[in-house]
C-alpha positions as CSV (number, residue, x, y, z in Angstrom):
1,X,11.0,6.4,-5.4
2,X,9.3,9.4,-3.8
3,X,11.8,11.6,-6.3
4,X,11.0,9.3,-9.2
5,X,7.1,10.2,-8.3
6,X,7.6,14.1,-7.9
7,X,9.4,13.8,-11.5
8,X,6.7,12.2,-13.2
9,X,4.5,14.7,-13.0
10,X,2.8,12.6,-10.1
11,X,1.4,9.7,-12.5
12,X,0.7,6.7,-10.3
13,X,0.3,4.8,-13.8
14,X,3.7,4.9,-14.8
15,X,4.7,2.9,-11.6
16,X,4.4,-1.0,-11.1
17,X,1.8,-2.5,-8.1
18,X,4.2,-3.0,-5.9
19,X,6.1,0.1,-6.4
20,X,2.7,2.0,-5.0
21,X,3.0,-0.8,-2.1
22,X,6.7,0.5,-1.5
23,X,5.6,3.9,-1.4
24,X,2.8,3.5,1.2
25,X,4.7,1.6,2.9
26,X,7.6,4.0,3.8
27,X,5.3,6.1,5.4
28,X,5.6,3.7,8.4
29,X,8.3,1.5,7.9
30,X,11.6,4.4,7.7
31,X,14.9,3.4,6.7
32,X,14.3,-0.1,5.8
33,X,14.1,-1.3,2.3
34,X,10.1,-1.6,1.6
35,X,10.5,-3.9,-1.7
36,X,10.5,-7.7,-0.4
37,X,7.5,-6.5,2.0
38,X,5.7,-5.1,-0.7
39,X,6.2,-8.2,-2.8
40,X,5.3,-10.3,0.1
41,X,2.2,-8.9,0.3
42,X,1.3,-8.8,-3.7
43,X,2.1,-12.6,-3.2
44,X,-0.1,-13.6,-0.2
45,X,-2.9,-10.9,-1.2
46,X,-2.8,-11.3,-5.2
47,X,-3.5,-7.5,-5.8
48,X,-3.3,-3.6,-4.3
49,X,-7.0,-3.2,-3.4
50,X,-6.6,-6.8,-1.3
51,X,-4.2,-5.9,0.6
52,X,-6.0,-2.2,1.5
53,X,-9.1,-4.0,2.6
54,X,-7.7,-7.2,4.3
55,X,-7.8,-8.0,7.9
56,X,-5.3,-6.3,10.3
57,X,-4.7,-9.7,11.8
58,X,-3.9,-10.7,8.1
59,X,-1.8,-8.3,7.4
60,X,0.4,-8.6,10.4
61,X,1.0,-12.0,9.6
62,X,3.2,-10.5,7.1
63,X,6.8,-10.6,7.5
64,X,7.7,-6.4,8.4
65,X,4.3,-5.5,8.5
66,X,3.2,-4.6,12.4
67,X,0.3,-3.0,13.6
68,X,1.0,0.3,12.9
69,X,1.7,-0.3,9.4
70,X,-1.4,-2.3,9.1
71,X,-4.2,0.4,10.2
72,X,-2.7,2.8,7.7
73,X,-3.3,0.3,4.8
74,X,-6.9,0.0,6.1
75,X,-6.9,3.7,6.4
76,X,-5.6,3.8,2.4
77,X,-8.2,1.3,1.7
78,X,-11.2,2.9,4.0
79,X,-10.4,5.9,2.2
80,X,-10.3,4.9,-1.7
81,X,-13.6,3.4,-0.7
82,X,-15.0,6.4,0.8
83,X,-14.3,7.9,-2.5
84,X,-15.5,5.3,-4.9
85,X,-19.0,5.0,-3.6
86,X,-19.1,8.8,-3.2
87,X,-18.2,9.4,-6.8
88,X,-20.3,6.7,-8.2
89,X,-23.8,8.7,-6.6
């Protein structure tokens, strides 16, 4: 996936929702495959910018997501934020 992303000239677009889960994902969760965890949480959450600005407690009620794992998607989410209301001024 990380190859796939290099070779597309780094464009996020040509990649599904839960493919961009995967990838964040594997920052934290090495060695394990990251596609029925990124699906569970497309399922419970319903889209990408849910899941980066849900609950820890809720995310860790996710099957292979611990706690670890869950601050960085809050980080991913804090962050797009950040950037959204900064660029909007």
């Amino acid at each position: 996936m990380r190859h796939r992303y290099r070779m597309s000239g780094r464009m996020i677009e040509t990649f599904s929702d839960h493919e961009m889960i995967e990838m964040l994902l594997f920052r934290t969760i090495k060695r394990s495959n990251t596609n029925e965890t990124a699906h569970r949480l497309l399922k419970h959450f319903g889209c990408i910018w849910e899941i980066l600005r849900a609950e820890r407690r809720e995310l860790i009620r996710i099957a292979g997501i611990g706690t670890e794992t869950a601050s960085l998607l809050r980080l991913y989410g804090a962050v797009m934020g950040y950037i959204y209301s900064n660029t909007r001024k």
